[in-house]
C-alpha positions as CSV (number, residue, x, y, z in Angstrom):
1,X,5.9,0.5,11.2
2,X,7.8,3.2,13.3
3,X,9.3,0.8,15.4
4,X,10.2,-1.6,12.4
5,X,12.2,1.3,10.6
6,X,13.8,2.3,13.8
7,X,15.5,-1.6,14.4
8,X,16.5,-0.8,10.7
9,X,17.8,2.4,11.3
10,X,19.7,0.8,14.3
11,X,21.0,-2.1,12.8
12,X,22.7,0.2,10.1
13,X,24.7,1.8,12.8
14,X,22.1,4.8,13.4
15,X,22.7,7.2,10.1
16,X,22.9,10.5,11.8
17,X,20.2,11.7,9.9
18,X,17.5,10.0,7.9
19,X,13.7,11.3,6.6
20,X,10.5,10.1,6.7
21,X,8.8,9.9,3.0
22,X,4.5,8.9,2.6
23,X,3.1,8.2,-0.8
24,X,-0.4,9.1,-0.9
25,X,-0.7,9.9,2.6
26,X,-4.7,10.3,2.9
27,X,-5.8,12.7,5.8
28,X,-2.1,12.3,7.4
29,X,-3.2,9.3,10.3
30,X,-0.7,7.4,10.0
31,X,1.8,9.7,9.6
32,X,1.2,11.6,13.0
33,X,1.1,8.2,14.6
34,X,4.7,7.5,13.5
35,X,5.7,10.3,14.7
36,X,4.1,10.2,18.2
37,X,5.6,7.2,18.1
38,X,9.2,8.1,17.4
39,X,8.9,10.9,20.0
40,X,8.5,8.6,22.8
41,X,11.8,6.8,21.5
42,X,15.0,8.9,22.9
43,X,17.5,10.4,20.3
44,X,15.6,9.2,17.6
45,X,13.0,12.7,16.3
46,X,16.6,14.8,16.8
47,X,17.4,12.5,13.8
48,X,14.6,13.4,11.4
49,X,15.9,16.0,8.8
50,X,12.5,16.3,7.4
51,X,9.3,14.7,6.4
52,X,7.7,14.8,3.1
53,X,4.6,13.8,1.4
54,X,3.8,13.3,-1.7
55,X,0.4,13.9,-2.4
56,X,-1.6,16.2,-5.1
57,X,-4.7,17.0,-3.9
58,X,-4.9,20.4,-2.4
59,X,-8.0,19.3,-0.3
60,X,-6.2,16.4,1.5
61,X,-2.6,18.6,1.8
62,X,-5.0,20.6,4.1
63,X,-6.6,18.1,5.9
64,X,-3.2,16.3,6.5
65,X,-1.7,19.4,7.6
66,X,-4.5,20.0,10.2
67,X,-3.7,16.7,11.5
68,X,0.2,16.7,11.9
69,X,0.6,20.6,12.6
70,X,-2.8,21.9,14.2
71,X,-3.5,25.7,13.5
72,X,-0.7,26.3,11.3
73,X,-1.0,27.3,7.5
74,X,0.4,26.1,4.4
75,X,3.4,27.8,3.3
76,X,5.4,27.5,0.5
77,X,4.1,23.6,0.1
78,X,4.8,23.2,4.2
79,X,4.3,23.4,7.9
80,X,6.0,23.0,11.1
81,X,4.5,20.7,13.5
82,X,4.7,21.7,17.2
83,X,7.7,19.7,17.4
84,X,9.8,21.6,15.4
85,X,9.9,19.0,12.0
86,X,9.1,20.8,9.0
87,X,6.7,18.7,6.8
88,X,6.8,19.3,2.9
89,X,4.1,18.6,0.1
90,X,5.0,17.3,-3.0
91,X,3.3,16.4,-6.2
92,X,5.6,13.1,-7.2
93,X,8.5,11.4,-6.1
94,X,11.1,13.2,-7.8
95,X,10.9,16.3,-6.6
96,X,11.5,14.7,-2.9
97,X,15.5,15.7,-1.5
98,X,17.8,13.2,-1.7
99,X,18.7,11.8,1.4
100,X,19.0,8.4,4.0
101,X,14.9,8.0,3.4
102,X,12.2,5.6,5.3
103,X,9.6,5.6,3.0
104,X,5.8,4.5,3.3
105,X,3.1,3.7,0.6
106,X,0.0,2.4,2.8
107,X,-2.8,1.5,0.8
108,X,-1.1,3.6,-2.0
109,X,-0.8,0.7,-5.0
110,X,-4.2,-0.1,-4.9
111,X,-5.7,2.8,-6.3
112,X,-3.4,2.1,-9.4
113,X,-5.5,2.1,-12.6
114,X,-5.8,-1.7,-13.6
115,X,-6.1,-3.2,-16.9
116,X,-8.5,-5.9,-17.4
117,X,-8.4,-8.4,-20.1
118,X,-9.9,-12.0,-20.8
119,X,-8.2,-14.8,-22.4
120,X,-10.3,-15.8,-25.5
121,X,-8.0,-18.2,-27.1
122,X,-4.6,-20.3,-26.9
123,X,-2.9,-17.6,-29.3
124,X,-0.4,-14.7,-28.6
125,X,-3.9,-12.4,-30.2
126,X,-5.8,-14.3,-28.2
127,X,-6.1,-11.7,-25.3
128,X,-9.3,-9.0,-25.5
129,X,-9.4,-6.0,-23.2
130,X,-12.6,-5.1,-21.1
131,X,-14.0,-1.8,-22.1
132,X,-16.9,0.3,-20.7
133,X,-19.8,0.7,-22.7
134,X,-22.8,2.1,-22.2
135,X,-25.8,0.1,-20.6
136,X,-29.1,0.9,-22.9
137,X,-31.3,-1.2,-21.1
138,X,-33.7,0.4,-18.8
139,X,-33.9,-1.4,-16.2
140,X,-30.2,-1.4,-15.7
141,X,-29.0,-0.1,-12.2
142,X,-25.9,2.0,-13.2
143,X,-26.5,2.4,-17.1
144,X,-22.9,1.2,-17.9
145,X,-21.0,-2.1,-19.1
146,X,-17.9,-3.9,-19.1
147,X,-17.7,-5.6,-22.7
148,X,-15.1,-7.2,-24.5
149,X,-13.4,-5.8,-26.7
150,X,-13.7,-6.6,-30.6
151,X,-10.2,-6.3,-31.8
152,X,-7.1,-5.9,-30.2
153,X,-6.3,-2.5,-28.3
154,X,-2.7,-1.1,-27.8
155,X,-3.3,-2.3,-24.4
156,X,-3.7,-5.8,-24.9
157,X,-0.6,-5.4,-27.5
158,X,1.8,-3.3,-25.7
159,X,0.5,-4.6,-21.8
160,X,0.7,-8.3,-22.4
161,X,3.8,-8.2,-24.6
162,X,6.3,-10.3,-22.9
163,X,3.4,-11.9,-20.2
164,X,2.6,-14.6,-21.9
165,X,5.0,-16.7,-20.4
166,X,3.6,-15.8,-16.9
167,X,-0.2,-15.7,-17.9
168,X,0.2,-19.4,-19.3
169,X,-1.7,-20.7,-16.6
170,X,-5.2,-18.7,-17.6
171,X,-7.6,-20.6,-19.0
172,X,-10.1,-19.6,-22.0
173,X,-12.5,-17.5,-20.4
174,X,-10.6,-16.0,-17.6
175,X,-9.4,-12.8,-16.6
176,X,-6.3,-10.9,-15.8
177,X,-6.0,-7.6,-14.3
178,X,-2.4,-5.5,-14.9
179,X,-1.3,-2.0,-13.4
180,X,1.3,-1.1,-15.6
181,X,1.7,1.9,-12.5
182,X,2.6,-0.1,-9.9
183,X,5.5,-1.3,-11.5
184,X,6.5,1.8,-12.4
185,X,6.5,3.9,-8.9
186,X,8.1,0.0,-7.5
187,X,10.9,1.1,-9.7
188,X,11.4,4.4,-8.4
189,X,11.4,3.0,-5.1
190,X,13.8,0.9,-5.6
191,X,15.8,3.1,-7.2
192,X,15.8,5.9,-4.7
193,X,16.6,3.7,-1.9
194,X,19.5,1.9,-3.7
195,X,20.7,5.7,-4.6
196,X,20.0,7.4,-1.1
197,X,20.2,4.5,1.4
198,X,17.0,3.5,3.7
199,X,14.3,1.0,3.5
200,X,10.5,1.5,2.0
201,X,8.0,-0.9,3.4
202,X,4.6,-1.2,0.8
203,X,1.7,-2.1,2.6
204,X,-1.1,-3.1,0.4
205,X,-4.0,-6.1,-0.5
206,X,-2.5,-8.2,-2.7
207,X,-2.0,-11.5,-3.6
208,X,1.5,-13.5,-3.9
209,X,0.5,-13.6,-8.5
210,X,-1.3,-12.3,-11.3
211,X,-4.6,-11.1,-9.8
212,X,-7.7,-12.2,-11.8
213,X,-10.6,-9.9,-11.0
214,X,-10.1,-8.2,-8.2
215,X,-11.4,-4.3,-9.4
216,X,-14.2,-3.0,-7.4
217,X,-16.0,-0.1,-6.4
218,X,-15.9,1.1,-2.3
219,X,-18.8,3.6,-1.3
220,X,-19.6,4.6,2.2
221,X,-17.8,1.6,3.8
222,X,-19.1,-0.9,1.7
223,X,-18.3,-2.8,-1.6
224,X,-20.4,-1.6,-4.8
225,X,-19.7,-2.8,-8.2
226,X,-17.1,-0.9,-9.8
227,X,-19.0,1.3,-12.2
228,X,-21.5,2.1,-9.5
229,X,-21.9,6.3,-9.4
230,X,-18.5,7.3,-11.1
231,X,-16.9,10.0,-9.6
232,X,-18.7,9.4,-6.3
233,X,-17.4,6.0,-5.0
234,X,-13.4,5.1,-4.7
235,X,-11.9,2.0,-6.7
236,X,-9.3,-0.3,-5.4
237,X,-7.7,-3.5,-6.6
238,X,-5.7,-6.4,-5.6
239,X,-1.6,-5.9,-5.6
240,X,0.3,-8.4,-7.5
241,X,3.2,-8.7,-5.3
242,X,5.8,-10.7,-7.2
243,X,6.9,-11.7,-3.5
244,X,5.3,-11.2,-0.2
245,X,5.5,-11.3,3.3
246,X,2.8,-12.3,5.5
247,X,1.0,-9.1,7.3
248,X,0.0,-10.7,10.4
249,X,3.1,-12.6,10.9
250,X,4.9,-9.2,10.6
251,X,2.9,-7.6,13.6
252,X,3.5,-10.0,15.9
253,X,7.1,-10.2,15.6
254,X,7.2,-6.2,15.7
255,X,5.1,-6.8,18.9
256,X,1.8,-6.2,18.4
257,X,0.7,-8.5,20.9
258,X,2.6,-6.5,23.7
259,X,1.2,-3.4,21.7
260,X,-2.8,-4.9,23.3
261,X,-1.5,-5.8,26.2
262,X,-0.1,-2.3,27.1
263,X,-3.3,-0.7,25.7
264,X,-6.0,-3.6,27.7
265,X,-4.1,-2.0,31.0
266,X,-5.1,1.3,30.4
267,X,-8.5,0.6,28.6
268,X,-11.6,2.6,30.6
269,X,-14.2,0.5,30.1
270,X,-15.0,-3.4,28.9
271,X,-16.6,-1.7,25.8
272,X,-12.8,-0.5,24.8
273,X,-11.7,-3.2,26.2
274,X,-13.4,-5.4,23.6
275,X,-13.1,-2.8,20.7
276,X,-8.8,-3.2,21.2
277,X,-9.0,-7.3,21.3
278,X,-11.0,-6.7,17.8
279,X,-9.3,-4.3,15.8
280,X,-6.0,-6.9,17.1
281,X,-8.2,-9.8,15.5
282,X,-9.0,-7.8,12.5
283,X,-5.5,-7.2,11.6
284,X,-4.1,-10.6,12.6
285,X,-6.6,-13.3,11.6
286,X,-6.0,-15.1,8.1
287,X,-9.6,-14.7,7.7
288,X,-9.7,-11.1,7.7
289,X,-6.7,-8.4,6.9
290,X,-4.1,-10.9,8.2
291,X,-4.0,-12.7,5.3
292,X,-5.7,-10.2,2.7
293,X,-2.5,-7.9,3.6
294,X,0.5,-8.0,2.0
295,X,3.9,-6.6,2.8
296,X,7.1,-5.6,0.9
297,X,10.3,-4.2,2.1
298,X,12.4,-2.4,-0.4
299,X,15.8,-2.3,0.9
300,X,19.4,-1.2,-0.8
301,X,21.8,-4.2,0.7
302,X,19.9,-7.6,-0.5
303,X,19.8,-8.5,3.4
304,X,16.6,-9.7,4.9
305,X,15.1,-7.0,7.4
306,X,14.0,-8.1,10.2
307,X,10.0,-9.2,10.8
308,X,10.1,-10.4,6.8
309,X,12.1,-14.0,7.0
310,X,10.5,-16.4,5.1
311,X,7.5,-18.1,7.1
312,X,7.3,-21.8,7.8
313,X,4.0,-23.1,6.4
314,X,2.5,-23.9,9.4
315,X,3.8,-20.9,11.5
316,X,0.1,-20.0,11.5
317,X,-1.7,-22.9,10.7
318,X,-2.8,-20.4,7.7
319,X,-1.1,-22.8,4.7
320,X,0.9,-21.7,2.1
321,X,4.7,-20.2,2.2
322,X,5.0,-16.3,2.7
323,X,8.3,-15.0,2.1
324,X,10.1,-11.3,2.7
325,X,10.3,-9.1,-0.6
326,X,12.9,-6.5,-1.9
């Protein structure tokens, strides 16, 4: 990613100042990578007027501080890392300066509430909203059900309103998931870069149309049913990406490959050696996060960026026809 918006940055003549921007940054890895990353690139960290994250829990500010600027305390919603960028906390999007921006949302639209409704019959009311009720039964593992239900709910009136069109493809009996958030803070991205200049890239599982049931529950490492322990397991959900570009595709022409190469040389042991080829395979195979992950660029011009083109439907043997997004 930090080499991806550094082409950008170069191929827009080199803005002589630009800053980095992280939606729901999580304990501040991937963050500190991009900028160990952009250190090792000359000219480029003299560039960064600032980086700011927009996150609202106090717990993970401080864990994501301890990550980028070791040792050094909170003040005044920020810190100074070591190499002299000041990092700033913020609580949304709009209180972020307006400047040139590179902005990040990793894993950051699937934690979006979602929607969930069933198609009951061929007619505009014909849409019911899943509800949680409670599970009476005593045998029952988590004492809570998803039911339909009985009537309409403003959801299912104000949600689907203008959908139908899209959702004309569902059959009776089927299900829908929307995330009325996601188009929202895709909105303000867009906005922000066509206002400030810059590019966003949105990294994400998702799926290339209206996601069907996708909700679930994740609890140490492993996928529960979504109303497994509420409060004590985190919920995710497919993306609906109106376009996207292929994730795998994207690594390797940012060089990913070279990326294992460079790291196989100076691997210790075979047992590294092995765990590097796998996490590669992991992120690359259709079969696993390669295809699962989705990509969108947001960008102000209406040019493609590079790494997004349009894929050929055998590039990969993988089927189907990813495109670029903004």
């Amino acid at each position: 990613m930090a080499v991806w918006f550094v082409h950008f940055w170069q191929t827009k003549g080199m803005p002589s100042e630009f800053q980095l921007v992280e939606l729901g940054p999580g304990r501040g890895t991937l963050m500190h990578d991009m900028l160990r990353t952009l250190a090792q690139l000359k000219g480029v960290c003299e560039r960064i007027v600032g980086v700011h994250m927009v996150e609202a829990s106090p717990e993970l500010r401080a864990k994501q501080a301890a990550r980028l600027a070791p040792g050094v305390e909170i003040v005044d919603d920020s810190v100074t890392t070591a190499e002299g960028i000041r990092v700033t906390w913020h609580d949304s999007l709009e209180s972020v300066p307006h400047k040139y921006t590179f902005l990040m949302a990793h894993e950051f639209f699937d934690a979006m509430p979602v929607y969930k409704f069933e198609a009951t019959q061929r007619t505009e009311q014909g849409w019911r909203e899943l509800v949680v009720d409670l599970d009476e039964d005593p045998g029952s593992p988590r004492h809570f059900r998803f039911v339909l239900a009985p009537t309409a709910t403003k959801a299912s009136v104000s949600l689907l309103k203008g959908s139908l069109d899209r959702l004309s493809h569902v059959q009776i009996g089927e299900r829908v998931e929307i995330a009325p958030d996601v188009d929202l803070f895709s909105s303000q991205i867009a906005s922000r870069i066509q206002a400030d200049g810059g590019a966003a890239l949105l990294i994400d599982y998702g799926r290339n149309h209206v996601v069907d049931d996708s909700l679930r529950g994740i609890r140490q490492h492993q996928f529960v049913h979504p109303l497994t322990s509420p409060g004590e397991c985190d919920l995710s959900a497919d993306v609906d990406f109106s376009a996207i570009a292929h994730a795998g595709l994207f690594l390797e022409r940012m060089g990913i490959g070279a990326r294992v190469v460079a790291l196989l040389k100076v691997a210790g042991s075979t047992k590294e050696r092995k765990a590097i080829v796998a996490e590669f395979e992991r992120l690359v195979d259709p079969n696993a996060m390669g295809e699962a992950y989705k990509i969108q660029a947001i960008t102000g011009d209406g040019e493609t960026p590079y790494g997004l083109e349009p894929m050929e439907a055998d590039a990969r043997g993988a089927g189907g026809g990813a495109t670029e997004a903004q």
